[in-house]
Structure formats: C-alpha cells, structure tokens
Phi, psi and omega in degrees: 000319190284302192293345176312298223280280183331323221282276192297026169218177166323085186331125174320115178308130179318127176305158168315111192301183191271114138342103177281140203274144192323166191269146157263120175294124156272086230264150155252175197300162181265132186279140165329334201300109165228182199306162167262133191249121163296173149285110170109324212236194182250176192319159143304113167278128198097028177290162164328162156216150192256149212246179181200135186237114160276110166243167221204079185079030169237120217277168174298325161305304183303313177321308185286324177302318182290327193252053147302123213273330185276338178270320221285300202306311158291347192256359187270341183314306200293333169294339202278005181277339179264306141242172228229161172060313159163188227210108169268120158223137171283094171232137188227170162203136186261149190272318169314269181333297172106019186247118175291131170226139159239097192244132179265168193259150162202193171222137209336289218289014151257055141257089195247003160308088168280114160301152196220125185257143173255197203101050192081233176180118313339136150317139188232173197298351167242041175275159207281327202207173177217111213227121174268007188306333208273004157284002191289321197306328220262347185258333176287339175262327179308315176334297172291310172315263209326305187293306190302331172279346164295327197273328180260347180239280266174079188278012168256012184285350182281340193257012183278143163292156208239072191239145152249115186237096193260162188244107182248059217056235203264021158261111183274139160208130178240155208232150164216154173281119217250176176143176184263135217283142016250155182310084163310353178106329193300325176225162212213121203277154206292002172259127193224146175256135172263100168034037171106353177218155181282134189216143191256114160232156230270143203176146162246207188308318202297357178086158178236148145273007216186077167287122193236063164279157207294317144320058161025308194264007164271299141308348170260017159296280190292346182259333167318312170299330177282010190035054176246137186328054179247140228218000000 
C-alpha cells in the first residue's frame, strides 16, 4: 500500500542530511623526552623538554609524519633551549582555507629566551619597543620540524605557518614567523594578534625582531604575553 501510495502521489521528502560530527583534537604519544638533570641540581638549560604533539584536521598519514618519534625527539632538543616543564605543539589544517599551522602553544613565564622592552627598569606601558631575537633557537627549531617532515614526507609540508601562542592571565597574543618563504625562524612577521584583533608594527617582507607599535599600550601588550614586569 505505501508503494501504490508513492507510485500515484508526491515522492516521499529526502531523510534529513548527517550531522557533522564536532571537530577532534587527535593527541600523538606524549614524548618520553625530558630535561637533562645534574645530580642535585636543576634542568639543565637547553635540555630536552618533553614534547606533546596536537592535531587537528589532519588525516593519519600526515600524523605518523609530524609525530615521528626521531623528528619529534629533535624538536624537543631544540625547544629545550627555549622553553621549560614542556612544549604543546599543535599542528592543524583547515580544509576551507587550504592553510597548514604549526603552532607552538605555552604560557609567558615557560619562556625562557626573554625578549627585552626597553624603557627603563621594570618597563612601564610607554616603552617605545620589544625586541625578540632571543626567540631565533625556539623559531629555528620549529622552523627545522617543517623542513624535516617536508624534506622526508610531504614538500607541501614547507608552506604550513610557523605560530606562537602565548597565554598570560587574561593576555592572548599569537605570533607567526615571518621572511622570505620559507621563515627560517629568525624573524617574525609584524603582525600579530592582540587579544583577538590584529595590530601592525612597522616590518617588511624580511620580518622584524623588533615590535615598535604605533600605540604604546600595544607593545606593553605583547610583553605582557612574555610575562614581563609591566606596569
């Protein structure tokens, strides 16, 4: 009877399409790697850091490319020069866009390459500038993952951005490396997100060491995410 009923009427209305299912963080094994310790004493700086690898819109091949225990195991060498207790780095791709990221995540004070505002001592919120080179180990290494899962898996792995994103009480600020492609680590492109909106300090193609933005209260911002004394 329901097909008589189909046959001579209206075709029965299309099921409902599928619910797309929520996006997943995918964890790789968390690395073994941890500081190198004296007897007695505390890590050693520029020691392992134990490293923890996210992904995020990324398929299982690429996973096993990023979270390779012999790169990962280098990149944790390479952080430990930089940062401290240990090192999330997040690599995703959003598929709309088509944009690959490797970003690492921290919170200021495990940072121990200190960027230096000048203006005195503590810095106060109308110091003119914030000059980051003591960050080149921690963007050379991120730098060196990408070329290595490019150079041994995947050479579109050279076009993922290169980010940093720190969290400092209530200051977000995320960084990307800047240069002529691909970012060797050395420098940092001059735009940055400030708590959710984008601020410009003056920088060309080669990327800046050196955040001067035109608002005072912008640079004492961004030294804010680095937990530095600013008043």
């Amino acid at each position: 009877m329901i097909l008589l009923l189909w046959a001579c009427g209206e075709p029965p209305p299309p099921p409902p399409p599928p619910k797309k299912a929520p996006e997943v963080v995918n964890h790789a094994p968390v690395m073994a790697a941890a500081p190198e310790v004296e007897p007695g004493g505390d890590p050693v700086v520029g020691g392992a850091v134990p490293v923890e690898v996210q992904f995020v819109g990324v398929g299982e091949l690429h996973r096993r490319y990023f979270g390779d225990l012999e790169i990962v195991s280098d990149l944790s060498r390479g952080l430990g020069a930089c940062v401290q207790e240990r090192a999330v780095v997040r690599v995703s791709y959003d598929e709309d866009e088509r944009i690959g990221r490797i970003r690492l995540l921290a919170d200021g004070d495990q940072i121990t390459c200190r960027p230096v505002l000048s203006g005195g001592a503590p810095p106060v919120a109308g110091s003119s500038s914030l000059d980051v080179s003591g960050l080149e180990p921690l963007g050379r290494s991120l730098a060196a993952y990408r070329d290595v899962v490019a150079g041994r898996f995947d050479f579109r792995v050279a076009s993922f951005r290169i980010e940093l994103e720190l969290l400092t009480g209530t200051n977000g600020c995320v960084m990307q490396l800047g240069g002529q492609f691909p970012p060797d680590g050395t420098t940092w492109d001059p735009c940055v997100d400030l708590g959710g909106e984008r601020s410009c300090a003056p920088g060309g193609d080669d990327g800046t060491a050196t955040f001067a933005f035109g608002d005072p209260k912008q640079t004492a911002y961004l030294a804010r995410c680095f937990d530095l004394p600013v008043r």
